[in-house]
Every structure is written in structure tokens, then in C-alpha cells.
N, C-alpha and C positions, 0 to 999 in steps of 0.2 A: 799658502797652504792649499794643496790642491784638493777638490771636491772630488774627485773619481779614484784619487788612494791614498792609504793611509803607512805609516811608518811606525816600528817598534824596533828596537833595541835592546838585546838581553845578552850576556856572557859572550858576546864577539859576533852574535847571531843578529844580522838586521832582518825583519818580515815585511818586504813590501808588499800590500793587500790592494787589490785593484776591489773596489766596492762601488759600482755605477749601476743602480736598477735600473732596466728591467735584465738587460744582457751584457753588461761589462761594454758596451762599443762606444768607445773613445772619440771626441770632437777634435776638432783642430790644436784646438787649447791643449786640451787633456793630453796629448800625445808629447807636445812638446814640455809638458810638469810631468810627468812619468820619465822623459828622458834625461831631465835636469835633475829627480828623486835618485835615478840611480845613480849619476855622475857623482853627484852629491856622496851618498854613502860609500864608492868605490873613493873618493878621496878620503874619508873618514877614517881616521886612526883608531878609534875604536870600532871598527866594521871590521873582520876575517873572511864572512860569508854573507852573500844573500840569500835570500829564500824568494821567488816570488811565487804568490798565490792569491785565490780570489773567493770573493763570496757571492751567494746570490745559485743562480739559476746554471751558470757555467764559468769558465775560465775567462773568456774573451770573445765578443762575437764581431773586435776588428773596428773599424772604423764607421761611422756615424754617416749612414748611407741617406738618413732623412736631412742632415746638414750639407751633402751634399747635394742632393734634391733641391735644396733654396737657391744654396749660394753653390752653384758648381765654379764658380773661380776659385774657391777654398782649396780648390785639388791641389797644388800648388803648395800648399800650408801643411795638407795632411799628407804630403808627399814629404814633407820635411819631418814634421815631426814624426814618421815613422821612422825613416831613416838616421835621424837622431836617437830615437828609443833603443831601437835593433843593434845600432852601434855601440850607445851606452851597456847594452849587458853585453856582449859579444868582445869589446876593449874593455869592460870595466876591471880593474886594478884588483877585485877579490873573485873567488868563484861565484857564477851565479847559480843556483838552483833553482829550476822548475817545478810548483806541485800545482798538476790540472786535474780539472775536473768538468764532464759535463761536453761544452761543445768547445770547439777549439778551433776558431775560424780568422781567414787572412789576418789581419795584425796579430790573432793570437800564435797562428801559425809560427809569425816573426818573432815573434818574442822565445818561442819555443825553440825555435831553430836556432836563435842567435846563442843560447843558453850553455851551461858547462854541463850540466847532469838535469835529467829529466824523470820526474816521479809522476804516476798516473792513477787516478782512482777505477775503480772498473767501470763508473759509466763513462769515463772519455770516450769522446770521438772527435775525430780532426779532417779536418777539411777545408781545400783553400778556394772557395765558388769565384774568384776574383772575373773570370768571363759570364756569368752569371750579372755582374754588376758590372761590368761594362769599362772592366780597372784589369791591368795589369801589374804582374811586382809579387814576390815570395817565394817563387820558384828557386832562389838560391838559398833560401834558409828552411824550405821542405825538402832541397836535397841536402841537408845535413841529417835530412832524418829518415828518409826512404832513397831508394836507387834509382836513376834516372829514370828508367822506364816507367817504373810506379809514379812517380811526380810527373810524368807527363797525362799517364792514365788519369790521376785524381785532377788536374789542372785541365783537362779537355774535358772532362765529364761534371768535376765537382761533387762527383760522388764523395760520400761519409763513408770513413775507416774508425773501426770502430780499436781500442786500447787493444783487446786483445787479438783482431787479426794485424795490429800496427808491432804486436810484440815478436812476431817474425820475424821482424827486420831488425831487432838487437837496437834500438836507441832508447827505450825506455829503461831506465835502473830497475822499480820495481813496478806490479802493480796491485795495487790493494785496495778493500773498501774504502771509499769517503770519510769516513768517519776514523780510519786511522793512517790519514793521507797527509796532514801535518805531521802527526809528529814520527811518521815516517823521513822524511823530509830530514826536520830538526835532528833526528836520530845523526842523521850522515852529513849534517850542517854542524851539530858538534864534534864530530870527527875531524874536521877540519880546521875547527876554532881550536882546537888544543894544538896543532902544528906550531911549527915556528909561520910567525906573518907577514917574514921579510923571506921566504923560502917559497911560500904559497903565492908570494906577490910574481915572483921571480919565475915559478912553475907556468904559473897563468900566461904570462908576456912570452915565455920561450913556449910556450903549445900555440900559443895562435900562431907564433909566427915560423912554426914548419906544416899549418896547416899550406893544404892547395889551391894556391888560388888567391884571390882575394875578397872573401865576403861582399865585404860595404860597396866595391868596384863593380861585382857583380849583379848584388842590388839596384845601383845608380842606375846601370844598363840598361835595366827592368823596367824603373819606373820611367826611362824613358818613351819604353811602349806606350804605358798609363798614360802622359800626354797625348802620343798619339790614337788613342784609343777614343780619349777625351774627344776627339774631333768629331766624330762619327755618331751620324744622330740616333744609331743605335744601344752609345752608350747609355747619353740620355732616355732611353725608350728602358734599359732595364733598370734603373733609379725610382724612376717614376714609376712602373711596373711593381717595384719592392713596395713603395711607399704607398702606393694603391692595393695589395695587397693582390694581384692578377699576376697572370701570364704574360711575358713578353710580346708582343705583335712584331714581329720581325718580317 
């Protein structure tokens, strides 16, 4: 059982809750029990839908920047287990739905991106600082959600997009207060669950694959900058920057 989520089960409807104080950001571990949670319910006969959603402060604030301040050989692990996660919702066997809230950073980015439908509360804001931290990788699954140009702009700058100048771009379903941001969600995760489950499994497998391209191919690609980013003792200088709570000295 993993400490950073939790699972529920209701009328066809699975709710994976990402619950990790103080900001949802995932260890090496945790990335790879988030990926095995969802595999897990995309095989589950009683699963139609998923929902993922989180509690706390925001959505996701991505991968555990002080674990790699220790141990930077972990990059390695938490290069995996994203790319496991990302995959698990992005192939998984039912639809997956997104409900965020709050901040929406590199892993959570991923998770977003990888996702079938996206629900947003009005304080979302999404942003991928991956050059800030001194990591590459996500760029293929923010361009599922903004048009190349914009993912370049938020990707060189790291600037924050706030829900509703991101509703311009048509990827979010809806956007509404926090507080009726489940069961907005549920709302259109029951719509689903009432379909036939061998029709929805069938939908799912033929949309990914006349999408363009190849996701997870694209990702790999990505994180192979991350290695080489890795090298550069500048990466190190912004870890240690985050984790000292300073500016970078570059």
C-alpha cells in the first residue's frame, strides 16, 4: 500500500487521490506505486473509469527535488518511474480523468498530459520549471495540452499559466470552483460507467492509436536530455539552489 495514494471504488468509478504533504512531489518509490495503482485498476474488471485527483495544497508539485539533492543517482529511478506513471494513464485499458487543482508542475504536468479528459478548479495553474531544476522531459505531454509555440515559451521561461488563460487553448473540459471540482469530475466519470465496458475499452485502444506520433517514444527521447543535463554541474547548482531556498549562481 502506498503512502502518497489512496484508492476508492464506487459504481464502476475508481478515485485515485494523490495525498503526500506538504505538495503532492513524488519520491522515486512513489512514482513507481502510482504507476503499478493505475495498471492495477486499468486491469480491474470492476473499474469503467478513473478519476485522478489530490488533496492538500495542489495537484502535483512533480518529483522530489530534495531526494534528488542526496542521492542524484536516483535520476535514473525517477526517470523510470515517471515514465511508467505517464504510460500507465495514457495506455490504461479505461478512461482516465484528470481533476486539478492549485499548482500543476513537471510530473504533474505528465500525468495531465498523459490523461483522456481534464477538469480544472479556478485556482489551477500549470507549469513545467523542468530548466529551473536542472531536468529535462514533459514537453511531449504539455504538447497535448498547449501548441508548440506556447510549450516552448512556458518550457524556456517556466513561467505559470494560470486555468483560465490555459482555457484558451481548448484542453480543459470544464472549469469550476474547488469545492465542486469532484464531483464535477464524477459527474462525467458516471457518464461513462453506464456505457457498455467492452465498447469503452475498445474506444480507448483505437483513439490512442490514430493519435500522432508516439507519446512514450517521445517522452524516452526527452528524458534522454535529463541524463544529459544531469552531467552539467549546473544541474547540480539548481537542486541545491531549490533546496537552500536561493537563487541559482550560474
Amino acid at each position: 500500500m502506498s503512502t502518497a495514494h489512496t484508492v476508492q471504488i464506487e459504481n464502476g468509478i475508481a478515485e485515485l487521490i494523490i495525498a503526500k504533504p506538504p505538495v503532492n512531489a513524488l519520491d522515486s518509490r512513489e512514482w513507481f506505486e502510482l504507476a503499478d495503482g493505475i495498471d492495477a485498476l486499468g486491469r480491474n474488471p470492476e473499474v469503467r473509469v478513473v478519476i485522478i485527483r489530490a488533496e492538500g495544497r495542489g495537484f502535483c508539485a512533480g518529483v522530489d527535488i530534495k531526494e534528488l539533492d542526496q542521492y542524484p543517482e536516483r535520476i535514473v529511478d525517477v526517470n523510470g518511474g515517471n515514465y511508467a506513471t505517464f504510460k500507465a494513464i495514457h495506455r490504461c485499458d479505461v478512461p482516465v480523468i484528470v481533476a486539478v487543482h492549485g499548482f500543476v508542475l513537471g510530473g504533474g504536468i505528465g500525468i495531465t498530459g498523459a490523461a483522456d479528459i481534464v477538469f480544472a478548479s479556478e485556482c489551477a495553474t500549470f507549469a513545467l520549471p523542468e530548466v529551473d531544476r536542472g531536468a529535462m522531459g514533459g514537453g511531449a505531454h504539455l504538447q497535448r495540452l498547449f501548441p508548440v509555440q506556447k510549450v516552448r515559451q512556458m518550457f524556456f521561461t517556466g513561467e505559470t499559466v494560470t486555468a483560465q488563460e490555459a482555457d484558451r487553448y481548448n484542453f480543459i473540459e470544464a472549469i469550476v470552483p474547488k469545492d465542486q471540482l469532484r464531483e464535477t469530475a464524477l459527474a462525467t466519470a458516471a457518464k461513462i460507467a453506464a456505457k457498455s465496458p467492452a465498447m469503452i475499452r475498445i474506444a480507448k485502444e483505437a483513439l490512442n492509436g490514430i493519435e500522432d506520433g508516439n507519446l512514450e517514444d517521445k517522452y524516452r527521447w526527452e528524458q534522454g536530455f535529463t541524463m544529459q543535463a544531469y552531467t552539467s554541474p549546473d544541474s547540480a547548482e539548481t537542486r541545491r539552489a531549490f533546496v537552500e531556498k536561493r537563487d541559482a549562481n550560474f
